[in-house]
C-alpha positions as CSV (number, residue, x, y, z in Angstrom):
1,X,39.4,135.0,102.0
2,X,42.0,132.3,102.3
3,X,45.1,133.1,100.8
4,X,46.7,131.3,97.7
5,X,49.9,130.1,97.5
6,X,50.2,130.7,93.4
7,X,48.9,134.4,94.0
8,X,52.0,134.3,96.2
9,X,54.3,132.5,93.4
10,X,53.4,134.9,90.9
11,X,54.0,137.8,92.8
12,X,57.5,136.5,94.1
13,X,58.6,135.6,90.2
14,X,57.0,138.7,88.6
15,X,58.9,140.2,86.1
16,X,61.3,136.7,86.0
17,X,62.0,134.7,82.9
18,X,61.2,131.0,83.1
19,X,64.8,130.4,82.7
20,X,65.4,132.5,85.5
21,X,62.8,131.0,87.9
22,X,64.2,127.3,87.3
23,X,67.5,128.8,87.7
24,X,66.9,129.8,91.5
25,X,64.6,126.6,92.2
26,X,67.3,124.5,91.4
27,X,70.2,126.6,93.3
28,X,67.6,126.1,96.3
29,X,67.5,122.2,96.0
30,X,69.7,119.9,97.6
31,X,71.8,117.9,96.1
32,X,70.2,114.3,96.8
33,X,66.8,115.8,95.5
34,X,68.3,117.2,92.5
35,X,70.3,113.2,91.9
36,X,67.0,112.0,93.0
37,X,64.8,114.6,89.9
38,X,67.4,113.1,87.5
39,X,67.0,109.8,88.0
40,X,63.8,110.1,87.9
41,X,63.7,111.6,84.4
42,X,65.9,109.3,83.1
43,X,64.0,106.2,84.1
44,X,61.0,108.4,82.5
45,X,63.0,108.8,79.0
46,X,64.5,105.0,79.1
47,X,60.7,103.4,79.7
48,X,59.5,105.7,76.8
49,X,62.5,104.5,74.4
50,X,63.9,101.5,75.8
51,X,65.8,101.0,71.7
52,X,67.5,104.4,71.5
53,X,69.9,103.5,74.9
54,X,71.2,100.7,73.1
55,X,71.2,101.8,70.0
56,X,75.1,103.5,69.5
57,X,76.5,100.0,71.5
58,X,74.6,97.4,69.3
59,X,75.6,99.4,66.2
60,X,79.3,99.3,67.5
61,X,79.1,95.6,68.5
62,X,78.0,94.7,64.9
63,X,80.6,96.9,63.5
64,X,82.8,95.2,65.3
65,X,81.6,91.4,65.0
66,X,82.0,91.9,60.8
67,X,85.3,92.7,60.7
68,X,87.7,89.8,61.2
């Protein structure tokens, strides 16, 4: 029987939290992967809302454009 990796997984994270499992992914991550995951996300969030980046500096703009 070849052996599977999530049997593995689950056996090394037993007992963990989710929380806790994230916790020591990420502390085992370099740093350019971790820029590299948040950029990602970001680009992710942005192309799903494009309106809600912009939507605290066009309120501000037309704030500011009304008063003289």
């Amino acid at each position: 029987m070849p052996l599977n990796p999530k049997v593995k997984l689950v056996e090394k994270y037993k007992g963990k939290s989710a929380q806790d499992i994230q916790d020591e992914i990420f502390r085992q991550m370099s740093a350019g992967k971790k820029m590299k995951l948040a950029s990602g996300f970001f680009r992710l969030a942005k192309s799903l809302n494009p309106a809600a980046f912009n939507y605290g500096t066009r309120r501000i703009i037309a704030k500011n454009s009304k008063n003289p």
